[in-house]
N, C-alpha and C positions, 0 to 999 in steps of 0.2 A: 781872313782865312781863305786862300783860295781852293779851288775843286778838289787835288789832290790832298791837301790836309784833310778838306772836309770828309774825302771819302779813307783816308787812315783812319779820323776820327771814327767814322760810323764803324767800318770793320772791326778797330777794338772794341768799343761797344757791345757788336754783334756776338762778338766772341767772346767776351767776358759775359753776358749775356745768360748765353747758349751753354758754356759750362757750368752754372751756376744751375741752371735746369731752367731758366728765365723766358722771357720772350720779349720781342719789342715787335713796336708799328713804327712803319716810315712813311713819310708822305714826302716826296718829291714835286717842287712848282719851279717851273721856270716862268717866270714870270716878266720877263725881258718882252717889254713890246704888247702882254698879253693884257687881251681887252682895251687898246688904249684909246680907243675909241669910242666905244661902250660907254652908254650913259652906267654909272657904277651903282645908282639906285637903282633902275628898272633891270639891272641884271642881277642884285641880292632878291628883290620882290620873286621875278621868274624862277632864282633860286627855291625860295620859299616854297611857292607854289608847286613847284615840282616835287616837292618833300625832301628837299635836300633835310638832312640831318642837320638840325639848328645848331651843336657845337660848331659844326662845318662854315656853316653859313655867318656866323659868330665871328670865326678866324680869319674867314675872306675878309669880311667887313672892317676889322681889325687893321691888317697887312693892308688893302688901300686906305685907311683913314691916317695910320702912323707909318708910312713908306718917309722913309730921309733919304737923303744923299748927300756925299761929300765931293769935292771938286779934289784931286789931287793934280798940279801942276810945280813945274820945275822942282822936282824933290820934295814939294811940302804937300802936306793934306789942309785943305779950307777947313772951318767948322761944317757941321753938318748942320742940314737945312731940310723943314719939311719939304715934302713934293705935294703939289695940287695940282688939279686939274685946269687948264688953260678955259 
């Protein structure tokens, strides 16, 4: 799904939503590039410790442990492949 779906998708939502009398949370990560340097344990720990909200810190931990990727070239998609850290 790229950007403009995704952001169709959310507005329906929002607005199916909002006339129902509903609500929703959104959390937006670009996560392109983000921390890729960062050792990813001593920046969950610093999380911790700052009192990040443990769902939070849960989901972070999540997203880098299960991050995949797929190669797409000449028209085809590879399988996908976890991602690690070098």
């Amino acid at each position: 799904m790229g950007c403009s779906e995704a952001l169709l998708a959310y507005y329906a939502t929002v607005e199916t939503s909002l006339s129902r009398r509903g609500y929703r949370v959104a959390i937006f990560l670009d996560l392109k590039a983000a921390f890729d340097t960062v050792n990813h344990g001593a920046l969950l720990s610093l999380l911790e410790l700052s009192m990040t909200p443990f769902p939070l810190c849960k989901i972070i931990k999540y997203v880098y442990q299960n991050s995949s990727c797929t190669v797409f070239a000449n028209g085809e998609c590879g399988e996908p492949f976890k991602l690690r850290k070098a």
